[in-house]
C-alpha positions in Angstrom: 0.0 0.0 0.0 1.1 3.0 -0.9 1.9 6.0 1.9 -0.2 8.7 2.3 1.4 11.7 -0.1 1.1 14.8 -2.4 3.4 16.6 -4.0 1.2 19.8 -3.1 2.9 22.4 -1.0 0.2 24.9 0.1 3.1 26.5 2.7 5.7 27.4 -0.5 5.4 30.9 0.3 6.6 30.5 3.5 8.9 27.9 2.8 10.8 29.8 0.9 11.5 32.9 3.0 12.3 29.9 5.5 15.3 29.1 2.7 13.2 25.5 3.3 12.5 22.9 0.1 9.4 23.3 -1.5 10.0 19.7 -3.1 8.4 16.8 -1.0 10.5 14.4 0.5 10.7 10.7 -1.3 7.8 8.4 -1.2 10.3 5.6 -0.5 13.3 7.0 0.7 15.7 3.5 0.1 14.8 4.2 -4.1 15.6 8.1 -3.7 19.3 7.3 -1.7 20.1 4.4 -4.2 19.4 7.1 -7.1 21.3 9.8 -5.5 24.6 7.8 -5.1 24.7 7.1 -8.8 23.4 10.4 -9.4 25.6 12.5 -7.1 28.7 10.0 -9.2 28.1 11.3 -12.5 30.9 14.3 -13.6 30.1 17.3 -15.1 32.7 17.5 -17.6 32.9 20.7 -19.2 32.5 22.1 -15.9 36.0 23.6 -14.4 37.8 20.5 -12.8 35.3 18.3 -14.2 33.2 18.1 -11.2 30.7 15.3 -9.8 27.2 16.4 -9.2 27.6 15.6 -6.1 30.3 18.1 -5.0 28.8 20.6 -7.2 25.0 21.1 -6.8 22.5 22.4 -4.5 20.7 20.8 -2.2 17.4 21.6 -4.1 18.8 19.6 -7.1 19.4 16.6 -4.7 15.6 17.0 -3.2 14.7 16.7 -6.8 16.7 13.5 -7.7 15.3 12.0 -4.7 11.6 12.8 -5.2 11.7 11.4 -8.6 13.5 8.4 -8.2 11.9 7.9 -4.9 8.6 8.3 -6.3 9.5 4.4 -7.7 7.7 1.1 -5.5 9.8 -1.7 -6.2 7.4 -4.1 -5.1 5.1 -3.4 -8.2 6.9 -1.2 -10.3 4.5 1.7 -10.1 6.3 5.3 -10.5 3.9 7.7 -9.0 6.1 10.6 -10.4 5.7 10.7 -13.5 6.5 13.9 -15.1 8.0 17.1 -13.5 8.1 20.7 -14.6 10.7 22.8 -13.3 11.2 26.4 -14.2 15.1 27.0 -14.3 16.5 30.5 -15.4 18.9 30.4 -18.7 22.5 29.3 -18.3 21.8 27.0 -14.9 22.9 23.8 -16.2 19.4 22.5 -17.3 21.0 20.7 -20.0 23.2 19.4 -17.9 20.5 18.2 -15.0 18.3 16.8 -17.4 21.5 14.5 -18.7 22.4 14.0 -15.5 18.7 12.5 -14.1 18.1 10.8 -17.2 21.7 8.9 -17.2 20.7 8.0 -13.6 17.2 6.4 -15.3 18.7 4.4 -17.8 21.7 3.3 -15.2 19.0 2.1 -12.5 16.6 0.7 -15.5 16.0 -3.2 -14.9 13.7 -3.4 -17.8 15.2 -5.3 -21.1 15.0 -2.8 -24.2 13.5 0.1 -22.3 13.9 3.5 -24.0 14.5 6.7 -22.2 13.8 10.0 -24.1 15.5 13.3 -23.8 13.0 15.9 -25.7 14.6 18.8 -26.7 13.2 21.9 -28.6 15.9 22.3 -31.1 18.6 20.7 -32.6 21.4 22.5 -31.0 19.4 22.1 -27.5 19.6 18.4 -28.2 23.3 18.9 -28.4 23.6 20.4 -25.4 21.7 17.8 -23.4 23.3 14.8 -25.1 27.0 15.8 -24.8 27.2 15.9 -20.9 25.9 12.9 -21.2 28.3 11.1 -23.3 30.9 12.7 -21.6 29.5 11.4 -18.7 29.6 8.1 -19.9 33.4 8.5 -21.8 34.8 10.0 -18.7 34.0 7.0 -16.3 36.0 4.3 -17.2 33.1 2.1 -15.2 30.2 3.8 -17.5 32.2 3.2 -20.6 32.8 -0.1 -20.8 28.7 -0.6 -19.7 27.7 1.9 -21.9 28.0 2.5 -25.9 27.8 6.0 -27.0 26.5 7.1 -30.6 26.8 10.2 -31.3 25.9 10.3 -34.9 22.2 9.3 -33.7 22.7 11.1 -29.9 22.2 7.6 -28.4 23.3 5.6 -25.3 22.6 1.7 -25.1 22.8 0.0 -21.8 25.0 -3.2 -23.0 23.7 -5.1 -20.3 20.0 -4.7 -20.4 19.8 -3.2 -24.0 17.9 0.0 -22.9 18.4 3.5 -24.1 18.3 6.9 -23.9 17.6 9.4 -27.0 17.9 13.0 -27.1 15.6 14.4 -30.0 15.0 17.6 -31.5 11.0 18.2 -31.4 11.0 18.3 -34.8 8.0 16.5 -36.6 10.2 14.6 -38.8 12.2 13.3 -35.9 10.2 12.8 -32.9 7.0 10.8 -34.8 7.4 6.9 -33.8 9.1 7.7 -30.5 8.3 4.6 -28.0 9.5 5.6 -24.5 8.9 4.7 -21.1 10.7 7.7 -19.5 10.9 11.4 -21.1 
């Protein structure tokens, strides 16, 4: 049975002139903490030093990981966050964030063939969410030999379980035929 929860915050306003989270806490805290250390792994390469998310991002990125993947029940495989929508000023890594949490999906995936879905509104936004991902992937001698990058197609194959994640332009010609089970 699923805990009692809502993702509503009624108190936001006050929350936040508390310098509190306005994200809810996980659903099942055990899913959020095993995303988050893969999560908080992952390097942000073209960052200076080549940081890991995890010694480089707020806490409010980390509350976000956590709802998300801790939205996940194990026991039936129902994710009861499904979708989010996050309103991030330009030039704040959302590129970035939205490589890094969708890396973290197709790494905790247990599902043979899945496919995971970056959607991006242009071309050259697609670009910029798929190359911190491969160099996520090419930087971490671990990720590399699990994962294959191809770039020509801006797509990454889980070896093991043969899922993967596509970053697409939202362009009609590209997107139509798109079978995912995470965007």
């Amino acid at each position: 049975m699923i805990p009692v929860w809502s993702t509503a915050c009624p108190d936001w306003a006050e929350r936040l002139k508390k310098g509190l989270s306005i994200i809810p806490a996980p659903i099942y805290p055990d899913q959020a903490a095993h995303a988050l250390a893969i999560f908080k792994q992952l390097r942000i390469v073209d960052a200076p030093g080549s940081p890991t998310f995890g010694e480089s991002c707020a806490q409010w990125v980390f509350d976000l990981v956590a709802a998300l993947f801790g939205s996940y029940d194990a026991q039936t495989g129902v994710r009861h966050i499904k979708e989010v929508f996050i309103l991030i000023p330009k030039k704040n890594s959302k590129s970035t964030l939205a490589a890094g949490i969708m890396m973290t999906a197709l790494l905790l995936n247990w599902r043979q063939a899945a496919g995971y879905t970056i959607l991006a509104p242009t071309v050259e936004v697609a670009a910029n969410a798929f190359n911190p991902a491969r160099d996520m992937v090419r930087r971490d001698d671990d990720l590399d030999d699990l994962c294959q990058v191809q770039t020509h197609i801006r797509t990454i194959t889980h070896r093991v379980t043969d899922t993967t994640l596509k970053v697409v332009a939202a362009d009609p010609n590209t997107v139509s035929g798109i079978k995912s089970v995470g965007t």
